[in-house]
Rosetta silent file (secondary structure, phi, psi, omega in degrees, C-alpha in Angstrom):
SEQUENCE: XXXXXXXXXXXXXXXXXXXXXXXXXXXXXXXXXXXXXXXXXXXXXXXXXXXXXXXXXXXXXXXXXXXXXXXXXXXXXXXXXXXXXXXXXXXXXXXXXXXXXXXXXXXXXXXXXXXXXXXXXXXXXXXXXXXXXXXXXXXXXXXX
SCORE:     score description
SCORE:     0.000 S_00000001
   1 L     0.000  132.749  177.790   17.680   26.604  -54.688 S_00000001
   2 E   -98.313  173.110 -179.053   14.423   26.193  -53.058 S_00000001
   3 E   176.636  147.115 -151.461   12.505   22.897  -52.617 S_00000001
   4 E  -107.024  110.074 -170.547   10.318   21.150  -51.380 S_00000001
   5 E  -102.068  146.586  150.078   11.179   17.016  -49.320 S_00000001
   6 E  -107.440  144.109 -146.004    9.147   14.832  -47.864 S_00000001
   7 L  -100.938   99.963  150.864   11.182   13.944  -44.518 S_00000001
   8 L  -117.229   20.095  169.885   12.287   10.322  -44.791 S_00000001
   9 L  -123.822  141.864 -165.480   15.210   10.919  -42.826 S_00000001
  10 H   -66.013  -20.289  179.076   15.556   11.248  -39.437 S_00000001
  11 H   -47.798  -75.674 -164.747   18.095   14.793  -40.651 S_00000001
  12 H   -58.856  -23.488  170.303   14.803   16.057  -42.531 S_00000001
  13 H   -57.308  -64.250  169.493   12.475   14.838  -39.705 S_00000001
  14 H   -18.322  -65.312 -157.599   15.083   17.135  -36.923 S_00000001
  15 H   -67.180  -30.631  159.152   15.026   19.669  -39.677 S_00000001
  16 H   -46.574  -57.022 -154.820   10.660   19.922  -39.675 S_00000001
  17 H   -67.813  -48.883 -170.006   10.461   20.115  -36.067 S_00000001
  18 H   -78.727    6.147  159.048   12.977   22.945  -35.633 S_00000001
  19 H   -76.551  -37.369  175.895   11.435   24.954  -38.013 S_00000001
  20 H   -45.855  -80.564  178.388    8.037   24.146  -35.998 S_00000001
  21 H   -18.313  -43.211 -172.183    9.933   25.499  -32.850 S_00000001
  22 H   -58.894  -76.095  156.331   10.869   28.353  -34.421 S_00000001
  23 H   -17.695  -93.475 -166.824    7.502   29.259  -35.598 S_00000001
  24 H   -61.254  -68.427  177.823    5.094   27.806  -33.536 S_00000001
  25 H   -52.884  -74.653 -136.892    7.338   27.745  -29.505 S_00000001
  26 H   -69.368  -45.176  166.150    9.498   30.397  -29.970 S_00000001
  27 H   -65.318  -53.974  179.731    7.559   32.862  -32.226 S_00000001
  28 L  -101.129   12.105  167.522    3.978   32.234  -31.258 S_00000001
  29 L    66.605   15.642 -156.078    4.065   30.983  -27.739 S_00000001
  30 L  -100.020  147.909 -152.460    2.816   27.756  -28.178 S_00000001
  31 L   -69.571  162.119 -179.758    4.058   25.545  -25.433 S_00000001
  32 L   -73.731   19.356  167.207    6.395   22.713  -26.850 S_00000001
  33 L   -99.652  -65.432  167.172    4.201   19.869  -25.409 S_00000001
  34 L   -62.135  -33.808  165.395    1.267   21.092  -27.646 S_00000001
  35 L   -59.421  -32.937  174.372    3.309   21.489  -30.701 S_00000001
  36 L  -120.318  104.541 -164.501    4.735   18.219  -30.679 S_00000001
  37 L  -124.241 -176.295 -141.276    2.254   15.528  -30.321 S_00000001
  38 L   -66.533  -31.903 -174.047    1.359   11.614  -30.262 S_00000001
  39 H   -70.487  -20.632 -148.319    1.058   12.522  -34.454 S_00000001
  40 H   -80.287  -22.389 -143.013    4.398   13.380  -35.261 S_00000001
  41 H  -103.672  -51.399 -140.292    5.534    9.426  -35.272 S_00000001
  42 H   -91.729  -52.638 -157.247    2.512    8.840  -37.896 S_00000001
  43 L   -64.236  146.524  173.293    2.223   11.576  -39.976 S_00000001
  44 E   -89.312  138.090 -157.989    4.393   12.502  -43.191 S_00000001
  45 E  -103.679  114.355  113.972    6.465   15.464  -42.440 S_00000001
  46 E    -3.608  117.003  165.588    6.988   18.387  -45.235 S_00000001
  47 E  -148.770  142.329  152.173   10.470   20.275  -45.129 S_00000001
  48 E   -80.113  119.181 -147.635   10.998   23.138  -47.313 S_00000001
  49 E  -133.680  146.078  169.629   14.692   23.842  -48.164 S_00000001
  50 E  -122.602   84.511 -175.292   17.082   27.308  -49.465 S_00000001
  51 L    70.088 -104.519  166.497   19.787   24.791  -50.127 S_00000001
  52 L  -136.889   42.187  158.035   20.344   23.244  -47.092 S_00000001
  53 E   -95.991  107.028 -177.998   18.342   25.970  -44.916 S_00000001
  54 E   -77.389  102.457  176.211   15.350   24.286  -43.637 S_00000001
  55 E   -87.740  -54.170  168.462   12.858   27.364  -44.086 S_00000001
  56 E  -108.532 -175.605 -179.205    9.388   25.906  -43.886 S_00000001
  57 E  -154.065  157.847  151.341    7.413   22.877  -42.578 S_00000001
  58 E   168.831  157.483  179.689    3.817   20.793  -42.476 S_00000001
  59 E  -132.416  132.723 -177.751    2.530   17.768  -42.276 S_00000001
  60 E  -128.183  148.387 -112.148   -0.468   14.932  -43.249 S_00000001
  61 L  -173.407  122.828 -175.568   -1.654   12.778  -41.877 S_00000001
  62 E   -89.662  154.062 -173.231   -5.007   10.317  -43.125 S_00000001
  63 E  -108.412  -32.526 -168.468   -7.487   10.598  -40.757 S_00000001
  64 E  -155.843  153.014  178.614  -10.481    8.759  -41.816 S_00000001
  65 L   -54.756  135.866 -179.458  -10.505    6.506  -45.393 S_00000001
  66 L    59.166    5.295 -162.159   -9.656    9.195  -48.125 S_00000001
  67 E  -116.327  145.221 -163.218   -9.820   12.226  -45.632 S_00000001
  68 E  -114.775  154.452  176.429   -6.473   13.816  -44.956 S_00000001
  69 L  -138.818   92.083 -161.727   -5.353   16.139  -42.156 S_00000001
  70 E   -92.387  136.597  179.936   -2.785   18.796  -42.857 S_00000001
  71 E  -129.720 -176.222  158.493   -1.274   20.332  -39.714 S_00000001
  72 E    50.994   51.903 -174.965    1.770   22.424  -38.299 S_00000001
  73 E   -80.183  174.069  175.665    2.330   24.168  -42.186 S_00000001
  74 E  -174.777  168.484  165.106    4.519   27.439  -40.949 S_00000001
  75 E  -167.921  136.506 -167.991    7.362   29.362  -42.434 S_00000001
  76 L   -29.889  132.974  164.451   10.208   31.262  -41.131 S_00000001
  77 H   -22.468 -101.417 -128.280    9.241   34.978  -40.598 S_00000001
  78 H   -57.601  -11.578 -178.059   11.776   36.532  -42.324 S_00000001
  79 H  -124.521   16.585  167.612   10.714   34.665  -45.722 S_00000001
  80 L  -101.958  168.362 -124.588    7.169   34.929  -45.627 S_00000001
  81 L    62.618   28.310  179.283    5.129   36.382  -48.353 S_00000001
  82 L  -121.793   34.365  165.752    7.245   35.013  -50.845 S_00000001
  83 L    60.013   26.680 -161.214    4.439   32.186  -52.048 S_00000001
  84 H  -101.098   -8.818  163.366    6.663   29.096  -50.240 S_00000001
  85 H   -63.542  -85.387  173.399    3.218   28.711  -48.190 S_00000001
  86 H     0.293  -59.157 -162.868    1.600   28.205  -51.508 S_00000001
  87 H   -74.095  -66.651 -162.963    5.099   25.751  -53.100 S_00000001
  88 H   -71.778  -12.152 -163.970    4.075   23.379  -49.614 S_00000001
  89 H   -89.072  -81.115  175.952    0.419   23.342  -49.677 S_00000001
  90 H    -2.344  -80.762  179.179    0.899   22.252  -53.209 S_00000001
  91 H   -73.925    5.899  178.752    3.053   19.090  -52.485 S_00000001
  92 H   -81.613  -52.334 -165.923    1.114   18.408  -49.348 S_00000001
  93 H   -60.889  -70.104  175.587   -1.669   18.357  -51.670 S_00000001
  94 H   -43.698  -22.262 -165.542   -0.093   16.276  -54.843 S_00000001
  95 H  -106.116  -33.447  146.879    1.014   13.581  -52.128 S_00000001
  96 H    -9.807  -76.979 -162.899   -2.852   13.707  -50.847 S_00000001
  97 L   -87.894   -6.741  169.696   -3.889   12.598  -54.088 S_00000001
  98 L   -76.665  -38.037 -163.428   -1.082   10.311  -54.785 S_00000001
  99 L   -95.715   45.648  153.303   -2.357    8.102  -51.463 S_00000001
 100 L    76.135  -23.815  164.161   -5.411    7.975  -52.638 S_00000001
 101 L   -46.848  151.351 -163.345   -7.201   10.969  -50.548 S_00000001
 102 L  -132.478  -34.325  155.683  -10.568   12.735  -51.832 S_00000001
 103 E  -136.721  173.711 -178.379  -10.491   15.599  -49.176 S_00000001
 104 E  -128.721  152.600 -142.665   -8.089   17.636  -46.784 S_00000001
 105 E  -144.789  130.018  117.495   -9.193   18.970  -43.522 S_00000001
 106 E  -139.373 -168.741  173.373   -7.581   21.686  -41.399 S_00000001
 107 E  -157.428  134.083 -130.990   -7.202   24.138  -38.980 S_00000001
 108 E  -108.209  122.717  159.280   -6.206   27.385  -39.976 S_00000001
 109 E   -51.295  131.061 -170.521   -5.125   30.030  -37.578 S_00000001
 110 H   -49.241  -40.239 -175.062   -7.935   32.601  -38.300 S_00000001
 111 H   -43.986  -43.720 -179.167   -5.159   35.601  -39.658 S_00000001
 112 H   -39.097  -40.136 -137.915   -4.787   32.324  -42.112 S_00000001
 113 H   -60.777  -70.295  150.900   -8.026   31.961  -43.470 S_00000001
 114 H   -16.062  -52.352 -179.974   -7.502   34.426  -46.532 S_00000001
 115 H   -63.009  -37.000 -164.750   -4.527   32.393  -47.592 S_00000001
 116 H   -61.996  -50.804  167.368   -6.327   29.296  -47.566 S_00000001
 117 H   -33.944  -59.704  174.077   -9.225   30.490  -49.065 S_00000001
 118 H   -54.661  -14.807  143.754   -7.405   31.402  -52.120 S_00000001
 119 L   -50.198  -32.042 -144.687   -6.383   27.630  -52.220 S_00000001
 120 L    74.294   44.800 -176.349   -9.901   26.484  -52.435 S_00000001
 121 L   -95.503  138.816 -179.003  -10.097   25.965  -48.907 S_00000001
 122 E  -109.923  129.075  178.050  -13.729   26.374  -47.511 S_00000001
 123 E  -114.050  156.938 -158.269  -14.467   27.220  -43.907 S_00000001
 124 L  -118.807   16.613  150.066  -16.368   24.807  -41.666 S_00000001
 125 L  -146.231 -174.935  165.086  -16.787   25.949  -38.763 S_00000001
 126 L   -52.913 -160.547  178.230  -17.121   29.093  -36.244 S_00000001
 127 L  -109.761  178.988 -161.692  -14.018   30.408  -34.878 S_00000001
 128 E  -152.029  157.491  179.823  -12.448   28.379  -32.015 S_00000001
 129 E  -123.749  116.712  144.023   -9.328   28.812  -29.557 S_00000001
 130 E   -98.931  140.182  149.216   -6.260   26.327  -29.926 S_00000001
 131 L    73.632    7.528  167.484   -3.053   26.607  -28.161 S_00000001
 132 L    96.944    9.644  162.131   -4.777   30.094  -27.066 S_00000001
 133 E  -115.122 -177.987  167.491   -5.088   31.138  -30.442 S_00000001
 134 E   -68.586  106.618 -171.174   -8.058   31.870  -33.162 S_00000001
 135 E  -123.846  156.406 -179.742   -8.663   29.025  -35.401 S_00000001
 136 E  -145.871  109.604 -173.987  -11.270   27.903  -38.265 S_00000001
 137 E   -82.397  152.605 -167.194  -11.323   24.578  -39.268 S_00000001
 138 E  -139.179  131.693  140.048  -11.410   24.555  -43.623 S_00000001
 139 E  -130.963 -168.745 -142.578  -11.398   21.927  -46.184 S_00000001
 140 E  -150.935  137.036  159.563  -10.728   21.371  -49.628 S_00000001
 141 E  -110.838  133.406 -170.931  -12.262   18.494  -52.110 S_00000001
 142 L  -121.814   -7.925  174.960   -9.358   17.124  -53.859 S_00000001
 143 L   -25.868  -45.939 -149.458  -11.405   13.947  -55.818 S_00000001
 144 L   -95.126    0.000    0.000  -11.159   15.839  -59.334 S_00000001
């Protein structure tokens, strides 16, 4: 069964990050020092589950009063295209608007941007290089 936690255990916290690794280090080169950073403490951690297979991750994190910052969403290769980007963006979103947020802010590896868009994600700036890749920062108004 899939599903979606918010990590309020240090198991489901373990279980974010090593999906991150997977993703982000292992798959995508980005060094583990940049992946895991000073936010990781503060932020609420995401874990996406196939039973008790941690598949995806992301996390948010308020930034500014009402403005939200979702970072490090990812999912395993082997299961994406199968909408579970979609199932966390959702509950990233719904927990947004439970604490009170009015917009969400990120930044989308550029390949991304199409997915986001189709969220209602808007993009706000040029493109940019993090962690040595192509990024677009996007938001979202979530007030309504």
């Amino acid at each position: 069964m899939i599903e979606v936690k918010i990590a309020r255990s240090d198991h489901d916290r373990a279980a974010a990050y090593d999906v991150r690794k997977k993703v982000f280090v292992e798959e995508q080169g980005v060094p583990l020092g940049l992946e895991m950073d000073e936010f990781d403490q503060s932020a609420d951690h995401f874990v996406i589950y196939d039973d008790e297979r941690p598949i995806g991750a992301g996390r948010i994190r308020e930034i500014d009063s009402g403005i939200g910052k979702v970072e490090r969403v990812c999912i395993l290769k082997e299961l994406r295209g199968k909408h579970l980007g979609n199932l966390i963006m959702r509950e990233l979103e719904k927990h947004a608007k439970s604490t009170n947020m009015k917009k969400i802010i990120l930044n989308a590896q550029s390949y991304a941007v199409p997915f986001y868009e189709k969220l209602g994600y808007i993009v706000t700036s040029p493109e940019f290089m993090d962690a040595d890749i192509p990024h677009r920062a996007m938001e979202k108004d979530i007030s309504n």
